[in-house]
C-alpha positions as CSV (number, residue, x, y, z in Angstrom):
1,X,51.0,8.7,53.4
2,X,48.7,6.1,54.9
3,X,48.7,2.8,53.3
4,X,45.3,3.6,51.9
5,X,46.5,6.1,49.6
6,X,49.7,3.5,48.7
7,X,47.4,1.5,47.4
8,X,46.5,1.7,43.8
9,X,43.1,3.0,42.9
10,X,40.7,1.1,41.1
11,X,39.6,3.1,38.1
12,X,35.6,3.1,39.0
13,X,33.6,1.9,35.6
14,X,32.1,4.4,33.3
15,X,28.9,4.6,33.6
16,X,26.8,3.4,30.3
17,X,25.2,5.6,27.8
18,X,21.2,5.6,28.4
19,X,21.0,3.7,24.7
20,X,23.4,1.6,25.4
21,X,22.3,0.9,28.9
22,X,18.6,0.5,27.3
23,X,19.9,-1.7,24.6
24,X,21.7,-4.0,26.8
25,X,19.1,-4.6,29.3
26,X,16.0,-5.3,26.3
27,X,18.6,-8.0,24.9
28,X,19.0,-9.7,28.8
29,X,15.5,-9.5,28.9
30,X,14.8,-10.8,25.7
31,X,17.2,-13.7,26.4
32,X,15.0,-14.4,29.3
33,X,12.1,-14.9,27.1
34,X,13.4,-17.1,24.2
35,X,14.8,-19.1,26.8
36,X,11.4,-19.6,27.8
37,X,9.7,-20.3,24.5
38,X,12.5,-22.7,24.2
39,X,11.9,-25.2,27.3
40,X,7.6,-24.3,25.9
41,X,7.7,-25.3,22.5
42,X,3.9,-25.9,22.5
43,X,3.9,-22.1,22.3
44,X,5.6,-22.3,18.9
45,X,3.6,-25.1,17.8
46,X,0.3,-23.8,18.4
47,X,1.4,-20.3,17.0
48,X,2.0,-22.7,13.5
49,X,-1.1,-24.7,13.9
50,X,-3.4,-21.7,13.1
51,X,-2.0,-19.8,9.8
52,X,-1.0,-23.8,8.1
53,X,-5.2,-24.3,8.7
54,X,-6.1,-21.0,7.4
55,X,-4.0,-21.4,4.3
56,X,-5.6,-24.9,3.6
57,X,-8.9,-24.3,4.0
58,X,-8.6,-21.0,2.2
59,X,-7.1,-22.4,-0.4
60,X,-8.4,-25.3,-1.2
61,X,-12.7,-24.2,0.3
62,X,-12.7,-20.7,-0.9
63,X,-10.0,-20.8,-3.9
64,X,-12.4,-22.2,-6.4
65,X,-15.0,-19.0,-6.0
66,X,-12.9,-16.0,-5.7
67,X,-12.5,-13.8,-8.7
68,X,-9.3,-12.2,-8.7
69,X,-8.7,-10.1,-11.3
70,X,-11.3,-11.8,-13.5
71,X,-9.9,-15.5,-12.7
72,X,-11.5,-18.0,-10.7
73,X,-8.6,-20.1,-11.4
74,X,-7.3,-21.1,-7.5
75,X,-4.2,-21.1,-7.8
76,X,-4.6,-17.4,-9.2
77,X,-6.3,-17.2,-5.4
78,X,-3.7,-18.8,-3.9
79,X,-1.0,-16.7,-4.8
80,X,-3.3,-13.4,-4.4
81,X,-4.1,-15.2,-0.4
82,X,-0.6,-15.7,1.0
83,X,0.2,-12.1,1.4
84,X,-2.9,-11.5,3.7
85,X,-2.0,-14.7,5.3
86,X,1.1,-13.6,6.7
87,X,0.5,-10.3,7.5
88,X,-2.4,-11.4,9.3
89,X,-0.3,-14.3,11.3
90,X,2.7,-11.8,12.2
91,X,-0.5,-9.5,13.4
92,X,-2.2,-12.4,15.4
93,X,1.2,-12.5,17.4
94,X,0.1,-9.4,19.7
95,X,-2.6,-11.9,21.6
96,X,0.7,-13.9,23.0
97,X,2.7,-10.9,23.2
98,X,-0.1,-9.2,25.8
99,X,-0.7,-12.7,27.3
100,X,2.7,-13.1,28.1
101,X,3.2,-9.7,29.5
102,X,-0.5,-10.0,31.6
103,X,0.8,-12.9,32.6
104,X,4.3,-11.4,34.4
105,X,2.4,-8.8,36.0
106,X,0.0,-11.5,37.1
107,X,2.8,-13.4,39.2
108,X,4.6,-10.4,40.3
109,X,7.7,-10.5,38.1
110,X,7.1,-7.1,36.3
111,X,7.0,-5.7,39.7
112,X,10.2,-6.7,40.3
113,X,11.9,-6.3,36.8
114,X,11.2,-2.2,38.2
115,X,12.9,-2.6,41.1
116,X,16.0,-3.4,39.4
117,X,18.3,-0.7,37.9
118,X,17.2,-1.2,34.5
119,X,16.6,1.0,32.1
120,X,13.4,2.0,31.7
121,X,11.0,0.3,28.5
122,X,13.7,-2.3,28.3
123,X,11.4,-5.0,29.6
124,X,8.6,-4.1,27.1
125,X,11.5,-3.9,24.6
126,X,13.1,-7.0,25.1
127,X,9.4,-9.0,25.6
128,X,8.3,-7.2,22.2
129,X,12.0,-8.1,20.5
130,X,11.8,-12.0,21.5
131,X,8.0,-12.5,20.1
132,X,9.9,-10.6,16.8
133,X,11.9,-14.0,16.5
134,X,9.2,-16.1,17.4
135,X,7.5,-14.6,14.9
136,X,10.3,-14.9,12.3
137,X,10.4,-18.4,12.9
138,X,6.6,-18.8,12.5
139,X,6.6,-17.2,8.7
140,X,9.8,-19.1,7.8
141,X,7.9,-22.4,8.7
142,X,4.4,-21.1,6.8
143,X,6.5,-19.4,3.7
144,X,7.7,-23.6,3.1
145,X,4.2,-24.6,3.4
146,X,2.8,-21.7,0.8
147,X,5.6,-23.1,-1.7
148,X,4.5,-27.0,-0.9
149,X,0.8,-25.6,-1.8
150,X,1.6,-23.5,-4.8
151,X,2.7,-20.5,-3.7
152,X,4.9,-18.7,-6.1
153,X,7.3,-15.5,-5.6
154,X,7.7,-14.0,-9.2
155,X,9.6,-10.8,-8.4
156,X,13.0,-12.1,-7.3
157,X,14.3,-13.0,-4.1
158,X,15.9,-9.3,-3.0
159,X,12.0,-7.8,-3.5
160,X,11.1,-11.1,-1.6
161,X,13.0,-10.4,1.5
162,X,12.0,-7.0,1.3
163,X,8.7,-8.0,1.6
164,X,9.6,-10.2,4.5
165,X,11.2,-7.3,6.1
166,X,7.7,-5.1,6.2
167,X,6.0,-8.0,7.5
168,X,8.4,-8.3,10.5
169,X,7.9,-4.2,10.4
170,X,4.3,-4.9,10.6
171,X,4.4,-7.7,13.7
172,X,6.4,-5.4,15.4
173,X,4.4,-2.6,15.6
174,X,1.3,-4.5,16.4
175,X,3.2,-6.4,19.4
176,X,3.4,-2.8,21.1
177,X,-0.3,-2.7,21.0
178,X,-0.6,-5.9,22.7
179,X,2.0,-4.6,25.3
180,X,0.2,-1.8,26.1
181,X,-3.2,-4.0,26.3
182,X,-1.4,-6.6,28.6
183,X,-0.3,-4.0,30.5
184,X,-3.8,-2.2,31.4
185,X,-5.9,-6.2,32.0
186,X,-5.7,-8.1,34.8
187,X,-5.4,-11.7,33.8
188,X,-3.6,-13.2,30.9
189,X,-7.1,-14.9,29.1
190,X,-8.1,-10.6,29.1
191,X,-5.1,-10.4,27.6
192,X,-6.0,-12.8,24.6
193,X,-9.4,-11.7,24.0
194,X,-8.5,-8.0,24.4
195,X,-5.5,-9.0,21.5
196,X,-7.9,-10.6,19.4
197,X,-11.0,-8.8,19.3
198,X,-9.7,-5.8,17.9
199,X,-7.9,-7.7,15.2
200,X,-10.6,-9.4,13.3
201,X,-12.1,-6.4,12.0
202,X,-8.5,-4.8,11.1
203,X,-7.6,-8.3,8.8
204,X,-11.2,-9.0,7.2
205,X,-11.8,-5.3,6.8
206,X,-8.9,-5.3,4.3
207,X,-7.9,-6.5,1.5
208,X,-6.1,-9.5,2.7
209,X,-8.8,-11.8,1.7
210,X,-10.7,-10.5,-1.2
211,X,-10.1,-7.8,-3.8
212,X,-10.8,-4.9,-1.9
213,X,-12.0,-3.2,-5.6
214,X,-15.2,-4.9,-5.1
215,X,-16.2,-3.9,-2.0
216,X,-19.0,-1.4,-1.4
217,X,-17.3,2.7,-2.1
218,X,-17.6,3.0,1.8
219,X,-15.8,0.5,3.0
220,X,-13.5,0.2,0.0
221,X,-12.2,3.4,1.7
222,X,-11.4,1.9,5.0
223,X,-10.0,-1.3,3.9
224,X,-7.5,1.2,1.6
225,X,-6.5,3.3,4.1
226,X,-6.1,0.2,7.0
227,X,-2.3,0.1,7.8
228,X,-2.7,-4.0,7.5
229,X,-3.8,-3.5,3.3
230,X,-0.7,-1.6,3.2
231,X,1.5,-3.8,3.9
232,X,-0.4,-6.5,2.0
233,X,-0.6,-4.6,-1.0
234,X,3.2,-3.6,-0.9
235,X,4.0,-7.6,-0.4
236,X,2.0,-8.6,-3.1
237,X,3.8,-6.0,-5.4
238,X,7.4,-6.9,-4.1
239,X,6.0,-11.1,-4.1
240,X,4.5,-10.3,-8.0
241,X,1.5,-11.9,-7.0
242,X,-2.1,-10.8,-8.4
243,X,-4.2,-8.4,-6.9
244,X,-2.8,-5.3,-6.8
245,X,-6.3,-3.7,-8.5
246,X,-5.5,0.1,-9.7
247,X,-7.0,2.4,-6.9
248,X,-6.5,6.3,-6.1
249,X,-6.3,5.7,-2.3
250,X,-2.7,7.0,-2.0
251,X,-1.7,3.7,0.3
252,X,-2.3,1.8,-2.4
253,X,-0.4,3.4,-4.9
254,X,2.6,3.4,-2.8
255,X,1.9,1.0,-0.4
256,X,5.5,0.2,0.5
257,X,5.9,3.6,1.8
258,X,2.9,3.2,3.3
259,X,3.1,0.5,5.1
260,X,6.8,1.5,6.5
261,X,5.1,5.0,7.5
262,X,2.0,3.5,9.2
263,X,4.2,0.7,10.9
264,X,6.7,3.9,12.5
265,X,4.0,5.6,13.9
266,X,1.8,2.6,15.5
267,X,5.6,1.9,17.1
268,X,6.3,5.8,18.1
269,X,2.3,5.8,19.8
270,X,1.8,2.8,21.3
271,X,5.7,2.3,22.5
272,X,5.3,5.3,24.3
273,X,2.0,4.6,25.7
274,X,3.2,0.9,26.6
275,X,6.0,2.7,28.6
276,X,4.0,5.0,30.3
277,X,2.0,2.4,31.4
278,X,4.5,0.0,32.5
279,X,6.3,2.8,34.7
280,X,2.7,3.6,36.8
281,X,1.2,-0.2,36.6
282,X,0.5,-1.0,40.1
């Protein structure tokens, strides 16, 4: 026997599952971009700047003439306001989630994140997984500023985090649309206008800001049946805040299981699409 075969053989490393494998490289990737927004904390800053201002000046310019269920009262508004306000900042999140991903396949690194072996969707994975914790960050920071303002939760702390929970849901499946839209612009400032200009019809034609029970029949109808009123609705029934008007739009009497419904399909459409994208991007 040859000194070769003497020698004691190295057991070779199993290879990983394709979950695990996929799993493992969306958290190294996702490292890579909390890193990131770490040494940037402007990014985080500006992200607060926006939803603090629009609960002010919605509180405090419009509070005084909105009627919610026959009050003018403000702080009747204010209350009825903060669920629309964080659904609608965990939304606005998908602008920096497809400017940040324009912006890789601007400089070349997405290129090169496919020429690695790497699972596939695991960049697009971990990018959408860190702006989750930015944005976890964001509505912990605006959450003490509704309480300094008035804010009240009246349903317990379990239904609270609950409603936290479908907010994240919500963020999350947005952030695949804004992968998907980063993926297919050019330059990162497409990116931002392509995030935004889709979602200022979806937040105002809802029933984040006004009781959607005095809207025209029409477009009472739409704002019901908008994924973003279902999550607001089933946050303002697990907050105990006002507004939750009597409708027979099925989302709105069960807008919980709404919302976690319409959230798991935006993520099972758009995650795909995203992906398919990602693999032929040139």
């Amino acid at each position: 026997m040859t000194a070769a075969t003497d020698a004691p053989r190295l057991a070779a490393p199993r290879p990983r599952g394709g979950v695990v494998q996929s799993l493992a490289d969306s958290l190294v990737v996702a490292r890579r971009n909390l890193i990131r927004m770490r040494r940037i904390p402007e990014m985080m800053i500006f992200g607060l700047v926006q939803p603090i201002m629009f609960v002010v000046l919605f509180s405090y310019v419009f509070g005084g003439s909105m009627n919610i269920g026959g009050s003018t009262d403000p702080s009747v508004y204010r209350n009825f306001l903060m669920a629309g306000i964080f659904a609608q900042t965990v939304t606005f999140a998908t602008a920096g989630a497809g400017a940040g991903i324009a912006d890789d396949m601007h400089k070349g690194l997405i290129d090169r994140f496919r020429s690695l072996p790497m699972a596939r969707g695991a960049v697009l994975t971990g990018r959408t997984l860190a702006d989750l914790v930015q944005t976890a960050l964001t509505v912990v920071v605006l959450a003490v500023v509704a309480l300094l303002v008035g804010w009240r939760i009246d349903a317990g702390v379990p239904k609270a985090l609950a409603a936290f929970a479908l907010l994240l849901l919500l963020g999350y499946a947005f952030s695949w649309i804004g992968a998907l839209i980063g993926l297919s612009v050019r330059t990162p400032e497409a990116a931002t206008s392509g995030g935004l200009i889709w979602l200022f019809p979806v937040t105002f034609t809802s029933n984040a800001f006004v009781d959607s029970g005095r809207m025209t029949p029409w477009l009472r109808h739409v704002a019901e049946w908008n994924p973003f009123s279902a999550t607001v609705q089933a946050c303002r029934e697990l907050f105990g805040n006002p507004g939750v008007s009597p409708s027979d739009a099925w989302p709105m009497q069960h807008p919980v299981w709404a919302s976690v419904i319409w959230s798991l399909l935006i993520i099972a459409v758009f995650r795909t699409l995203a992906v398919r994208k990602y693999r032929s991007a040139a």
